[in-house]
KOLLO-743697 format. One record per atom (N, C-alpha, C): x, y, z. Coordinates in nm, 3 decimals. Example, Ala and Ser with C-alpha at 12.3 -4.5 7.8 and 13.67 -1.06 7.14 Angstrom:
// residues 2
+---------+---------+---------+
|       u |       v |       w |
+---------+---------+---------+
|   1.319 |  -0.569 |   0.780 |
|   1.230 |  -0.450 |   0.780 |
|   1.320 |  -0.330 |   0.780 |
|   1.285 |  -0.225 |   0.708 |
|   1.367 |  -0.106 |   0.714 |
|   1.290 |   0.003 |   0.787 |
+---------+---------+---------+
This chain:
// residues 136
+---------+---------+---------+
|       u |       v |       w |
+---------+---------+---------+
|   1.538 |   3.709 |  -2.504 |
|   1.397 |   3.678 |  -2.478 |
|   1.387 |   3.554 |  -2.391 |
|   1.331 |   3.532 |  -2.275 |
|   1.309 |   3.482 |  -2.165 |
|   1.186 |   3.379 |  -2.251 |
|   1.197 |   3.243 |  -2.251 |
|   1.130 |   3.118 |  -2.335 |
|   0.982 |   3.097 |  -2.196 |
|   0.889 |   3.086 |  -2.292 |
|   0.764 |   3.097 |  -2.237 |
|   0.785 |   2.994 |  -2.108 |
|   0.842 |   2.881 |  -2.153 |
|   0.852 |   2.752 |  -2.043 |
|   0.889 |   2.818 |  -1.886 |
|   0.984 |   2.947 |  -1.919 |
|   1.060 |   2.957 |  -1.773 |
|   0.997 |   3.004 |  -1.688 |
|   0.880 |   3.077 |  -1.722 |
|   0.738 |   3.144 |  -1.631 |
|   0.642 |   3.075 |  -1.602 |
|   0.639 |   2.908 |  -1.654 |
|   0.558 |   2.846 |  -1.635 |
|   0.649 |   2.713 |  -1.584 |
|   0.718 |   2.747 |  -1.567 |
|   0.776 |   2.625 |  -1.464 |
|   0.819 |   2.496 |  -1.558 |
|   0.792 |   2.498 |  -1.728 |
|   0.808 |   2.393 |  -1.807 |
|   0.896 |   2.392 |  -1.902 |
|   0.994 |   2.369 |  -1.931 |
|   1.042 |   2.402 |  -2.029 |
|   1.027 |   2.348 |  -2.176 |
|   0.901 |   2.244 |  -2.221 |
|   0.881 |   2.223 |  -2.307 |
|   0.770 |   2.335 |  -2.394 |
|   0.747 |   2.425 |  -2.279 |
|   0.678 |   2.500 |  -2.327 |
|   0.752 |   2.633 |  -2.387 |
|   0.788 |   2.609 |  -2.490 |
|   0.866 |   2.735 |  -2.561 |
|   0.789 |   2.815 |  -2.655 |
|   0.689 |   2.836 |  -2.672 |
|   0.585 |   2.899 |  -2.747 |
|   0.473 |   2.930 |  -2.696 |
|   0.419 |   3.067 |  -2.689 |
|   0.278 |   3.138 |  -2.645 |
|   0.194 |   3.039 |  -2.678 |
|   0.184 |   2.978 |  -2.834 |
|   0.085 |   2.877 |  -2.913 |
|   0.098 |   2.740 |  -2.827 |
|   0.195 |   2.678 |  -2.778 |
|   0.229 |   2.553 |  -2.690 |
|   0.155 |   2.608 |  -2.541 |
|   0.188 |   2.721 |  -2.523 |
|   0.123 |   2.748 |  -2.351 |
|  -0.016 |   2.776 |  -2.391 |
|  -0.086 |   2.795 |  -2.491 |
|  -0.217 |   2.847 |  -2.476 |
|  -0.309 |   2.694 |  -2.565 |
|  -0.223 |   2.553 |  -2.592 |
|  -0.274 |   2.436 |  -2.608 |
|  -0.272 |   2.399 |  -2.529 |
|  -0.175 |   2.376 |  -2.409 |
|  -0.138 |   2.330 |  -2.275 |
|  -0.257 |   2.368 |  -2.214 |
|  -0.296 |   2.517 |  -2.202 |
|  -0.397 |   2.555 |  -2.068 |
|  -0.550 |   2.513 |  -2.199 |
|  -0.602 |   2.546 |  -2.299 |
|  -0.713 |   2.469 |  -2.363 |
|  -0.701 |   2.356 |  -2.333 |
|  -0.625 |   2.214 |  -2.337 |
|  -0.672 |   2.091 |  -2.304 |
|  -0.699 |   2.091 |  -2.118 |
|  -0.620 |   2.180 |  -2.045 |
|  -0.656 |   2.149 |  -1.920 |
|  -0.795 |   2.142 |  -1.919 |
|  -0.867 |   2.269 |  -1.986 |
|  -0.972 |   2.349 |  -1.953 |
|  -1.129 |   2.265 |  -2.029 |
|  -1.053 |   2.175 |  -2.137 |
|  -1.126 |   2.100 |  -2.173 |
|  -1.158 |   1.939 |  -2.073 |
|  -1.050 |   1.921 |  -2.044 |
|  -1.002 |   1.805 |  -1.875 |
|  -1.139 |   1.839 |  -1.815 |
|  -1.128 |   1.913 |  -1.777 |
|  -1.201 |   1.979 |  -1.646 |
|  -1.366 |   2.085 |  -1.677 |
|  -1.378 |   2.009 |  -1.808 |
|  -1.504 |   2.052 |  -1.851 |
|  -1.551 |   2.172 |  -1.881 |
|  -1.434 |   2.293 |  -1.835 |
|  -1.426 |   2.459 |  -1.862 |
|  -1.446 |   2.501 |  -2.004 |
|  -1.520 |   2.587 |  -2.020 |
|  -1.589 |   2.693 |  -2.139 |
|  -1.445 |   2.761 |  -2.190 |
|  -1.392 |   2.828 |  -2.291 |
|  -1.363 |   2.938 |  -2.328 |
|  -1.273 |   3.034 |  -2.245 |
|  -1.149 |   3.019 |  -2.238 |
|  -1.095 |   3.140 |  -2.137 |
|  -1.141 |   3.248 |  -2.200 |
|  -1.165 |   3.383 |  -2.114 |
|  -1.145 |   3.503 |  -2.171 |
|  -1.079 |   3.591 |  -2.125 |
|  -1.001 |   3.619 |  -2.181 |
|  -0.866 |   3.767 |  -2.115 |
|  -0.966 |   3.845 |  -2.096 |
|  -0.950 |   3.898 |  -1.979 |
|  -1.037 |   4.047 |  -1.895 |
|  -0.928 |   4.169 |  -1.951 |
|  -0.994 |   4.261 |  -1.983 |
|  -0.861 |   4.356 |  -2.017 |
|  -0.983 |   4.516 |  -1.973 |
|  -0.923 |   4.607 |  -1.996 |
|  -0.965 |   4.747 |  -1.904 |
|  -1.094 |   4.790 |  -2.005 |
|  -1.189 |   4.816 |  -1.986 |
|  -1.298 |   4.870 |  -2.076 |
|  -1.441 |   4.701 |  -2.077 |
|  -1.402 |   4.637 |  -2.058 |
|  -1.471 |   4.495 |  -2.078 |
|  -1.614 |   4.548 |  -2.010 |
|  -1.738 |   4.505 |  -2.025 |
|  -1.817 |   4.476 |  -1.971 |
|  -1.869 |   4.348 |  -1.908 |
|  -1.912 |   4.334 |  -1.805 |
|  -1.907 |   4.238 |  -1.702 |
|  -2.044 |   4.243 |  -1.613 |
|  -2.068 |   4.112 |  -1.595 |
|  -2.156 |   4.137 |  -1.503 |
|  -2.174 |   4.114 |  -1.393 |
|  -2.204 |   4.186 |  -1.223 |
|  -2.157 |   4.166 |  -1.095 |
|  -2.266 |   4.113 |  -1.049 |
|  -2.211 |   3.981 |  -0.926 |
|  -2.328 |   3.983 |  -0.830 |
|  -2.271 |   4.006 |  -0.677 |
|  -2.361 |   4.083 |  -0.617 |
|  -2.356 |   4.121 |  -0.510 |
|  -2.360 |   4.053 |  -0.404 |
|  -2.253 |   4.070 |  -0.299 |
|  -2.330 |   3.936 |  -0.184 |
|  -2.465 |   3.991 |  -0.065 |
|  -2.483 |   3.910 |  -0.017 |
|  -2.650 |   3.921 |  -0.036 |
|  -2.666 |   4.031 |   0.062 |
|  -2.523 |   4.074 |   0.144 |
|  -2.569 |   4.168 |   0.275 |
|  -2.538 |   4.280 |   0.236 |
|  -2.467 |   4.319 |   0.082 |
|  -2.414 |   4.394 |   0.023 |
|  -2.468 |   4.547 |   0.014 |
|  -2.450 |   4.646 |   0.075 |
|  -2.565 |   4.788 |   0.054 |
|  -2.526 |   4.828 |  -0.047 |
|  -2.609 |   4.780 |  -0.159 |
|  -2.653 |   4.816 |  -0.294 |
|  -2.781 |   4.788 |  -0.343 |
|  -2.821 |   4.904 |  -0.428 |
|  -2.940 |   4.898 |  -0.466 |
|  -2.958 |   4.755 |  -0.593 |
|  -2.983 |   4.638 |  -0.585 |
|  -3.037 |   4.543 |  -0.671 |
|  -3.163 |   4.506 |  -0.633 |
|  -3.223 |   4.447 |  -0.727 |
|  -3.279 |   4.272 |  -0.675 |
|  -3.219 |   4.133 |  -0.687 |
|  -3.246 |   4.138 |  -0.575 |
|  -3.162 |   3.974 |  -0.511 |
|  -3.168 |   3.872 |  -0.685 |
|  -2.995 |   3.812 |  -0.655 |
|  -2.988 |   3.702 |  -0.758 |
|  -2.988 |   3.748 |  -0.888 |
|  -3.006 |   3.883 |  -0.970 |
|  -3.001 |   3.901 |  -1.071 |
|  -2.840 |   4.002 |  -1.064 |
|  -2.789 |   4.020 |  -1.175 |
|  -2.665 |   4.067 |  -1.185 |
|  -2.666 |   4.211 |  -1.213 |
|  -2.562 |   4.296 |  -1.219 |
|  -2.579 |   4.453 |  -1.185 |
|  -2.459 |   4.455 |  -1.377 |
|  -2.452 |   4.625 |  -1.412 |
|  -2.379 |   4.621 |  -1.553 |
|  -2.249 |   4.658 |  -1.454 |
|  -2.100 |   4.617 |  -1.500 |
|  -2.036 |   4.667 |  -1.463 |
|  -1.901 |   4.686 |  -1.542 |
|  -1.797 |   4.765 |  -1.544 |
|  -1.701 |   4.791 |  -1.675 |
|  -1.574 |   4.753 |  -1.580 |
|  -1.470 |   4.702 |  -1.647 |
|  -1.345 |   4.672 |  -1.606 |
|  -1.230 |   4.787 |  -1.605 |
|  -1.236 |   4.816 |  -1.466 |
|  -1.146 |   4.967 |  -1.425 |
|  -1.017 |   4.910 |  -1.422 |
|  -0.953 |   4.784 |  -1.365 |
|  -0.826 |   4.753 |  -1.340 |
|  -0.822 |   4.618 |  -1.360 |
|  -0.708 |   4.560 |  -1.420 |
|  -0.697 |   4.444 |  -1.394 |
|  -0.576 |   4.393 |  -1.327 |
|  -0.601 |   4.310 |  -1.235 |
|  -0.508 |   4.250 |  -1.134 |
|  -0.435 |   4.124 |  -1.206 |
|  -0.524 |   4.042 |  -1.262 |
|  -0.501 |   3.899 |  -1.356 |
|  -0.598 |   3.833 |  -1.370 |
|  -0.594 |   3.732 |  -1.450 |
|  -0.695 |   3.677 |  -1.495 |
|  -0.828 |   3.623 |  -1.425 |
|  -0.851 |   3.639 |  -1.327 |
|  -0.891 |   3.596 |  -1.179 |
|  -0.959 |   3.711 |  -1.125 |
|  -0.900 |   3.830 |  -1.131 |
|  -0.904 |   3.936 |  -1.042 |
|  -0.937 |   4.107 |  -1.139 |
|  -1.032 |   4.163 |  -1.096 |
|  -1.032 |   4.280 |  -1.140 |
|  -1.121 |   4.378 |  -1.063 |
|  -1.073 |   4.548 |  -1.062 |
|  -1.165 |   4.614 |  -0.984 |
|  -1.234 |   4.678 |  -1.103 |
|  -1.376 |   4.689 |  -1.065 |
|  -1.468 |   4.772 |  -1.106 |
|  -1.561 |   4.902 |  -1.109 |
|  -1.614 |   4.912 |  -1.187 |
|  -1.709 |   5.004 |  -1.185 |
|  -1.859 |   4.919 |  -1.206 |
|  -1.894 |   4.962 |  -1.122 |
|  -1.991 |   4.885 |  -1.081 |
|  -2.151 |   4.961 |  -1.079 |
|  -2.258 |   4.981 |  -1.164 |
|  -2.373 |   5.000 |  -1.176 |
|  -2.479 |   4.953 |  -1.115 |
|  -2.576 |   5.007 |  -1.020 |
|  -2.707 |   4.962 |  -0.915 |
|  -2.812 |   5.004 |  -1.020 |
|  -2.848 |   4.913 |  -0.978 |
|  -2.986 |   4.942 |  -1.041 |
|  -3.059 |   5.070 |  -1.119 |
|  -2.992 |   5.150 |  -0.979 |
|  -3.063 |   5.273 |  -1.008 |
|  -2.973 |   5.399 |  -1.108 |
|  -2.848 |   5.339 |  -1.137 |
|  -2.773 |   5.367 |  -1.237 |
|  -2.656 |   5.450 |  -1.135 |
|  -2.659 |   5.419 |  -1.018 |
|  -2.538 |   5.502 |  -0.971 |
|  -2.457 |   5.418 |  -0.983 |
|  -2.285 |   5.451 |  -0.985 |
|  -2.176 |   5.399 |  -1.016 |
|  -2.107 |   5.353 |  -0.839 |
|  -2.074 |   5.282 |  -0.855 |
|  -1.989 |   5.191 |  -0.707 |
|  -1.831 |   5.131 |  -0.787 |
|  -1.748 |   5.160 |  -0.680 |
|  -1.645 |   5.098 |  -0.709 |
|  -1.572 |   4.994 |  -0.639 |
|  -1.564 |   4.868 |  -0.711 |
|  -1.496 |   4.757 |  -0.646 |
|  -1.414 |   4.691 |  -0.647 |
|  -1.322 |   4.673 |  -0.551 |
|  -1.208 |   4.634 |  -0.551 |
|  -1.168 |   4.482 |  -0.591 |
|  -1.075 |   4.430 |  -0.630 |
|  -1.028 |   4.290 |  -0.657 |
|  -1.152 |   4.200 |  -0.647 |
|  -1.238 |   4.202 |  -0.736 |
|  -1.319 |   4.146 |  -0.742 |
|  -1.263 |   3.995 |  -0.821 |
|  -1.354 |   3.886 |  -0.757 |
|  -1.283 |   3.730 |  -0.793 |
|  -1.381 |   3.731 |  -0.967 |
|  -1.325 |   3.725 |  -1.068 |
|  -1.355 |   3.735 |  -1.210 |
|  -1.357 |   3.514 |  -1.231 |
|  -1.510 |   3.514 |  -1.272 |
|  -1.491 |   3.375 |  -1.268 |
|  -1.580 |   3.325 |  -1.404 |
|  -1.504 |   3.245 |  -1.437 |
|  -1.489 |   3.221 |  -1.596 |
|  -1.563 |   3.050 |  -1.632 |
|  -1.661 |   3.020 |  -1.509 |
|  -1.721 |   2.889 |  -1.545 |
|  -1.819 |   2.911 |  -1.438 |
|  -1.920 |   2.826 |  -1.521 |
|  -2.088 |   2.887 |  -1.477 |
|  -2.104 |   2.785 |  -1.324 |
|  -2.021 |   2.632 |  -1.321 |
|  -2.016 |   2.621 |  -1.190 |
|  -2.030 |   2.689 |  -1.043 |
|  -1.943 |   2.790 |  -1.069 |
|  -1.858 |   2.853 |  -0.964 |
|  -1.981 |   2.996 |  -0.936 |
|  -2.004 |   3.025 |  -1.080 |
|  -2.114 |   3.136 |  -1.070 |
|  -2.249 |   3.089 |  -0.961 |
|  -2.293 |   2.969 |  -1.062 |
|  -2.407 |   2.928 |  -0.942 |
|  -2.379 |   2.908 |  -0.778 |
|  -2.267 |   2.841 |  -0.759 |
|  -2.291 |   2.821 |  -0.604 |
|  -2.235 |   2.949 |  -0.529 |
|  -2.214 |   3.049 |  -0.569 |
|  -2.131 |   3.141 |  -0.513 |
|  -2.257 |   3.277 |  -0.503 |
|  -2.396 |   3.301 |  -0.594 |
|  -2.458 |   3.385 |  -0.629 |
|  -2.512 |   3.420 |  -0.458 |
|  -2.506 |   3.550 |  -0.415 |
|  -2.559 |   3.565 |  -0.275 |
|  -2.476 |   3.535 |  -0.176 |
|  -2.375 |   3.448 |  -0.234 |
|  -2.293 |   3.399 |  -0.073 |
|  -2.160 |   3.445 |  -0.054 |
|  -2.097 |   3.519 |  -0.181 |
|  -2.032 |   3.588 |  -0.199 |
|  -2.020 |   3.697 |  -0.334 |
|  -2.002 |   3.853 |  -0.325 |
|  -1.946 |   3.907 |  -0.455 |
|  -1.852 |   3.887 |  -0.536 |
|  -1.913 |   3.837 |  -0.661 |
|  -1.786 |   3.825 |  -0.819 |
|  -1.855 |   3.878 |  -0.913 |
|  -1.782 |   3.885 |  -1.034 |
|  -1.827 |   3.924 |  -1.154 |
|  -1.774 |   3.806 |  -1.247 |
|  -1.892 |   3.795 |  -1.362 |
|  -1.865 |   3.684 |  -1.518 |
|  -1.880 |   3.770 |  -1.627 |
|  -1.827 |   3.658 |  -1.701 |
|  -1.897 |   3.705 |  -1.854 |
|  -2.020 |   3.710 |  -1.846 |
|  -2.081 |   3.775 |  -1.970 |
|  -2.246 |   3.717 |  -1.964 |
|  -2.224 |   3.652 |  -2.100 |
|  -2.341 |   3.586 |  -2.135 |
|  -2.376 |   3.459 |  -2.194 |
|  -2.285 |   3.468 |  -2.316 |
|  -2.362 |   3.588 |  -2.399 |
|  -2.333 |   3.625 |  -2.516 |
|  -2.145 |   3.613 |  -2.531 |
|  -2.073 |   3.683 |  -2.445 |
|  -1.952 |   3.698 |  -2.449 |
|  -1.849 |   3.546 |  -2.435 |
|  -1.962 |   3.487 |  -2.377 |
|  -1.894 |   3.280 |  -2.369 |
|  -1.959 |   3.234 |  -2.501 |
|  -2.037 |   3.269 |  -2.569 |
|  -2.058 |   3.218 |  -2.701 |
|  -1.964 |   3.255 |  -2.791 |
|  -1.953 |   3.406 |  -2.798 |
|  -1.851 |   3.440 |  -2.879 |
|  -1.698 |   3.356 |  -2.849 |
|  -1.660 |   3.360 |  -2.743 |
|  -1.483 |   3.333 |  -2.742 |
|  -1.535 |   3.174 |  -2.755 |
|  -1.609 |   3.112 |  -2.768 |
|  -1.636 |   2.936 |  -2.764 |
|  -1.616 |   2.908 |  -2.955 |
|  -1.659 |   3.036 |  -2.968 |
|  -1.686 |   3.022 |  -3.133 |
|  -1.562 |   3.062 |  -3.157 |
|  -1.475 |   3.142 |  -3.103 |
|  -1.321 |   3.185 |  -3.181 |
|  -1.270 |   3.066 |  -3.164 |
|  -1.297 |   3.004 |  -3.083 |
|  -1.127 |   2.916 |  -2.985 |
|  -1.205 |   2.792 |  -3.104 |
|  -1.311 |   2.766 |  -3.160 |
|  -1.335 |   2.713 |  -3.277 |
|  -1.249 |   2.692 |  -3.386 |
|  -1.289 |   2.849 |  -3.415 |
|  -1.235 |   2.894 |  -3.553 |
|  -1.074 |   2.878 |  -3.528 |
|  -1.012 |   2.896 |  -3.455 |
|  -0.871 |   2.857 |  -3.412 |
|  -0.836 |   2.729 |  -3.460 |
|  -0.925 |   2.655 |  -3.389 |
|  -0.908 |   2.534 |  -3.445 |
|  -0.873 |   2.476 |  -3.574 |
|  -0.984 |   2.530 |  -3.616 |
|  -0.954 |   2.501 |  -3.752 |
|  -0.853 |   2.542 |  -3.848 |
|  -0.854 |   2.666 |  -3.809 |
|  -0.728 |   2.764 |  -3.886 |
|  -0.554 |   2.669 |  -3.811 |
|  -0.578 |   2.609 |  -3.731 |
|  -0.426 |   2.541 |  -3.673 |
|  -0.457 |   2.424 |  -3.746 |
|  -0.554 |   2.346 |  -3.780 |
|  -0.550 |   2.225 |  -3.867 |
|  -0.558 |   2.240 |  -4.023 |
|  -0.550 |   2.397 |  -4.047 |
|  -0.583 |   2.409 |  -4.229 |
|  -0.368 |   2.482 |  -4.233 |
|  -0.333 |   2.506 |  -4.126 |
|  -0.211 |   2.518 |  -4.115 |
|  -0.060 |   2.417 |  -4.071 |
|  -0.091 |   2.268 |  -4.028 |
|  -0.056 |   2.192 |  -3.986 |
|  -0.091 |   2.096 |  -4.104 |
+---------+---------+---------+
């Protein structure tokens, strides 16, 4: 078995639990919400860039389901208009902090979580917490 450190360039990192404290304090550094693993079936929500021929209204987000995933970053979709027809999109940039959502809405296509789904994983990575300090 190949030690978590050697894929991450560290070798103090010998444990999934050590690489996934490592990337939570970055993410806390840098003021970031909640990672969430994208995995195939997810619901998501897309925004279109603004010259995009799809049926929306401007600035609000379209339903869309997770057809492929590329990595954590990246996934193609199935993608829902308004009018309920299905579109499919390729390597779409998957972005996981509401920063990036706002300045990007119209000026380029991505897909996020929606709200509900950053409450939930904010509340696990909680309960984690605690369960690593009632275990420690």
């Amino acid at each position: 078995m190949i030690p978590y450190g050697a894929y991450y360039n560290d070798p103090a990192l010998s444990t999934l639990e050590q690489v996934q404290e490592r990337d939570k304090a970055i993410r806390e550094l840098r003021g970031e919400s909640a990672l969430i693993t994208p995995t195939v079936g997810r619901i998501v929500w897309y925004y279109p860039h603004r010259t995009e021929p799809i049926d929306c209204n401007p600035g609000e987000p379209l339903a869309a389901i997770v057809a492929r995933v590329h990595n954590e970053a990246s996934v193609t979709l199935c993608v829902f208009d308004s009018g309920g027809a299905p579109h499919v999109k390729r390597s779409v940039p998957l972005f996981q902090d509401e920063k990036q959502e706002q300045q990007y809405i119209g000026v380029s296509s991505f897909c996020c979580w929606m709200p509900y789904q950053k409450g939930q994983a904010a509340k696990t990575e909680q309960l984690q917490d605690v369960v690593r300090g009632l275990t420690t």
